[in-house]
C-alpha positions as a printed NumPy array, in Angstrom:
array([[  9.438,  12.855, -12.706],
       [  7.251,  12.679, -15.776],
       [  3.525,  12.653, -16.165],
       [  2.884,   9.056, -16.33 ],
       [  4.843,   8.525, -13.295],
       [  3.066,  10.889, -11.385],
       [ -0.463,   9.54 , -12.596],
       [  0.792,   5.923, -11.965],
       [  1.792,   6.817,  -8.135],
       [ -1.684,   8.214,  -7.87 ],
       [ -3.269,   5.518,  -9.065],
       [ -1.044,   3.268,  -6.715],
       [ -2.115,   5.133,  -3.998],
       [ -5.663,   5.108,  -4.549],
       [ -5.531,   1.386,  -4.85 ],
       [ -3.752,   1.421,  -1.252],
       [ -6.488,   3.336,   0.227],
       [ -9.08 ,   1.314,  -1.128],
       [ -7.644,  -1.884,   0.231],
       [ -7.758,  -0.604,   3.599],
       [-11.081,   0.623,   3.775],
       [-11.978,  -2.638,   2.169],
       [-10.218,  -4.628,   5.464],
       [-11.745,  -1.951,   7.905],
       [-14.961,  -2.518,   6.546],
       [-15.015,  -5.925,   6.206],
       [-13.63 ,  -6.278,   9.854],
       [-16.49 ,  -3.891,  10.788],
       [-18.867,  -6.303,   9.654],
       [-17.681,  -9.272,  10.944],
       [-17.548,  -7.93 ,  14.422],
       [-21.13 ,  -6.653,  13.524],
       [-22.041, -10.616,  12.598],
       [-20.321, -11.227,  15.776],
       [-22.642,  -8.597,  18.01 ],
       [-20.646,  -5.752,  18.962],
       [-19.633,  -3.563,  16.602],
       [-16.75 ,  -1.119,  16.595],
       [-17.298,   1.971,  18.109],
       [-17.121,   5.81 ,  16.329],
       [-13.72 ,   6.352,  17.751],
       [-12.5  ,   3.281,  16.734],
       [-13.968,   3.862,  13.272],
       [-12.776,   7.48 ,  13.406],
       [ -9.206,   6.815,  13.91 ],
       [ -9.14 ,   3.846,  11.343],
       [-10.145,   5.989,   8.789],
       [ -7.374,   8.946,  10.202],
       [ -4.606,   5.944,  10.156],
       [ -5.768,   5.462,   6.612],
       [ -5.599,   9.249,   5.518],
       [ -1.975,   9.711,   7.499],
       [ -1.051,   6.608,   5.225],
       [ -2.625,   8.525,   1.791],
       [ -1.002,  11.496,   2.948],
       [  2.529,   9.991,   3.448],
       [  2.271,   7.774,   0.146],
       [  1.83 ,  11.138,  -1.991],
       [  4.373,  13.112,  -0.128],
       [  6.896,  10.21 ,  -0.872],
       [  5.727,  10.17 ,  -4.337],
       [  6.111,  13.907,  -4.695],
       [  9.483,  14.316,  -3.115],
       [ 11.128,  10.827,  -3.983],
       [ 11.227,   9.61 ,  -0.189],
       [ 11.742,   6.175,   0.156],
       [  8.139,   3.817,   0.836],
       [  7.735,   0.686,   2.209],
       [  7.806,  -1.985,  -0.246],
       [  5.922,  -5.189,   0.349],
       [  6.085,  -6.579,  -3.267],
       [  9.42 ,  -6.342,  -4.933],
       [ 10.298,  -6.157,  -8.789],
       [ 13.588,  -7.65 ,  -9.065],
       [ 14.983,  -9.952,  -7.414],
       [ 18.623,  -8.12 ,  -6.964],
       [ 16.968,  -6.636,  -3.192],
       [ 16.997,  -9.864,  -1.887],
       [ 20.21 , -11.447,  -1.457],
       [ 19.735, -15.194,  -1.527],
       [ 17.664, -14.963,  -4.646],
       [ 20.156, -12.063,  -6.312],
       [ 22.685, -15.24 ,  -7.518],
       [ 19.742, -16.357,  -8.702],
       [ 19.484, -16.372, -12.929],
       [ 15.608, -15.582, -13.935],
       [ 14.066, -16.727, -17.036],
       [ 12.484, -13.267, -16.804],
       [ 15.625, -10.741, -16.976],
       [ 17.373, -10.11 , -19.765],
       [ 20.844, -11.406, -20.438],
       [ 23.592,  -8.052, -19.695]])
């Protein structure tokens, strides 16, 4: 795996864990708004979900293991769209 590739994962899974404090926090304070606010356990094992995530994103980036992909590329992984021609790849 080259350089880039590496530095692009990271990057990748910094923007992951960033989202996900972002939606704990911002369900935090809602349910402040609301009057009763998480509590520290609750908060504490959040923010443990979101480091086992972090952890398992790098080791799959380090070793190759497949990841979970919400947003595909191409549109050859999905079946019904595979048949499919696409202004956007190139003629073979």
């Amino acid at each position: 795996m080259s350089l880039s590739g590496i530095l692009l994962g990271l990057i990748n899974i910094i923007i992951v864990v960033i989202i996900l404090l972002l939606i704990g926090a911002i369900g935090k304070w809602i349910l402040g708004m609301l009057g009763f606010g998480p509590p520290n356990e609750v908060e504490r094992l959040y923010l443990a979900l979101v480091a086992l995530i972090a952890l398992y994103l790098l080791v799959a980036l380090l070793f190759g293991l497949p990841t979970v992909h919400i947003i595909h590329g191409e549109a050859a992984s999905v079946p019904h769209l595979a048949a499919t021609p696409s202004i956007m790849a190139p003629e073979r």
